[in-house]
C-alpha positions as CSV (number, residue, x, y, z in Angstrom):
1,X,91.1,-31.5,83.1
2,X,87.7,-30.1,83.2
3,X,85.1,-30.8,80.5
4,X,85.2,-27.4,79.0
5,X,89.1,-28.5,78.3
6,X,88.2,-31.5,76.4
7,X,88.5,-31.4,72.8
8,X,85.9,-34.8,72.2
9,X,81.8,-34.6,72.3
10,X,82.1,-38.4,74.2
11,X,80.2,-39.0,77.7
12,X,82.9,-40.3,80.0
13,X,80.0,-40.3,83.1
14,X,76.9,-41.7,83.0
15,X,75.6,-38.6,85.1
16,X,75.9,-36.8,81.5
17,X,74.4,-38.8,79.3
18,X,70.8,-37.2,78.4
19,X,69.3,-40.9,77.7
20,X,69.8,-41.9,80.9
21,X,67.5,-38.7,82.2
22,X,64.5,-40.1,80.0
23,X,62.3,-42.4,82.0
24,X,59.4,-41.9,78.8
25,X,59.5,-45.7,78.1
26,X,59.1,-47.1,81.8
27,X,56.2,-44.7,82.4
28,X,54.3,-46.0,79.3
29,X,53.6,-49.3,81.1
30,X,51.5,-50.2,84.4
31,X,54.0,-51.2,86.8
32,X,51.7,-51.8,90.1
33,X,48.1,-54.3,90.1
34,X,45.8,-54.7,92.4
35,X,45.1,-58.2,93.3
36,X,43.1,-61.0,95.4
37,X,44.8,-63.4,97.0
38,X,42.7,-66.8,96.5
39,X,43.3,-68.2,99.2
40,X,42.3,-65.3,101.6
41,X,40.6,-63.3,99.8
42,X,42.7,-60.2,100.7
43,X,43.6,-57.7,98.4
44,X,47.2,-57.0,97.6
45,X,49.1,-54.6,95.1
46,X,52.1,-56.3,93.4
47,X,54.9,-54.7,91.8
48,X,55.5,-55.9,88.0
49,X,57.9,-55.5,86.2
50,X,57.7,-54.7,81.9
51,X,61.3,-55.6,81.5
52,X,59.8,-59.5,81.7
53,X,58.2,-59.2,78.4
54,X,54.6,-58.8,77.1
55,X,53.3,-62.0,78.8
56,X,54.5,-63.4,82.0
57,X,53.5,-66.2,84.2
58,X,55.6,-66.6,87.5
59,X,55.2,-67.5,91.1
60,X,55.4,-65.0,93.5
61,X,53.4,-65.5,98.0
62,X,50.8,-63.7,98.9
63,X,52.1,-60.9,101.7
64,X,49.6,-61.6,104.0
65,X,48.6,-65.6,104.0
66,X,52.0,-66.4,102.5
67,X,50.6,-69.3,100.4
68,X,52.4,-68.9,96.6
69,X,49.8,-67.8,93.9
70,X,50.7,-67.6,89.8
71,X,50.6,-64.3,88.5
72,X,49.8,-63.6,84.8
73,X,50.2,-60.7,83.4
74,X,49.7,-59.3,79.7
75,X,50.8,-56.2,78.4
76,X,48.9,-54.7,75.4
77,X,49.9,-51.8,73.1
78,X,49.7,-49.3,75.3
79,X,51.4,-50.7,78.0
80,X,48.2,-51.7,80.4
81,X,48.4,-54.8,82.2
82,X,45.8,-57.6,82.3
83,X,47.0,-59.4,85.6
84,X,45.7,-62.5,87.2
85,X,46.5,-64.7,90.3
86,X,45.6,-68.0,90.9
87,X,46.2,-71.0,93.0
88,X,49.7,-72.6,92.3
89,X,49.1,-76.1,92.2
């Protein structure tokens, strides 16, 4: 049965559904920081992720020294992040 043969307006694949096309809302927020490792002072960009909520605190290594570092990270309004890394104790 082809689509043009059915008689409902429902999405039976994802692949039609028009929201799924709309990436408007991810590309509001910052979704990469650059940041200094404290230990060796290198810089690193991080990936982050606005799905976690407007404030976030987690652990995450650095990619060069591998020693962990907490990341903050605030979201305002307008989706820009304030991000921060410091020594995990």
């Amino acid at each position: 049965m082809g689509r043009e043969d059915r008689d409902d307006e429902s999405f039976d694949d994802e692949s039609d559904d028009p929201k799924l096309d709309d990436d408007s809302s991810d590309s509001l927020f910052q979704t990469e920081a650059d940041v200094t490792c404290p230990y060796c002072g290198e810089a690193v960009q991080i990936t982050l992720d606005p799905d976690g909520g407007e404030e976030q605190e987690y652990v995450q290594d650095c990619e060069v020294c591998c020693r962990p570092w907490t990341v903050h990270v605030t979201y305002d309004d307008e989706g820009a992040a304030d991000v921060s890394v410091d020594m995990t104790e």
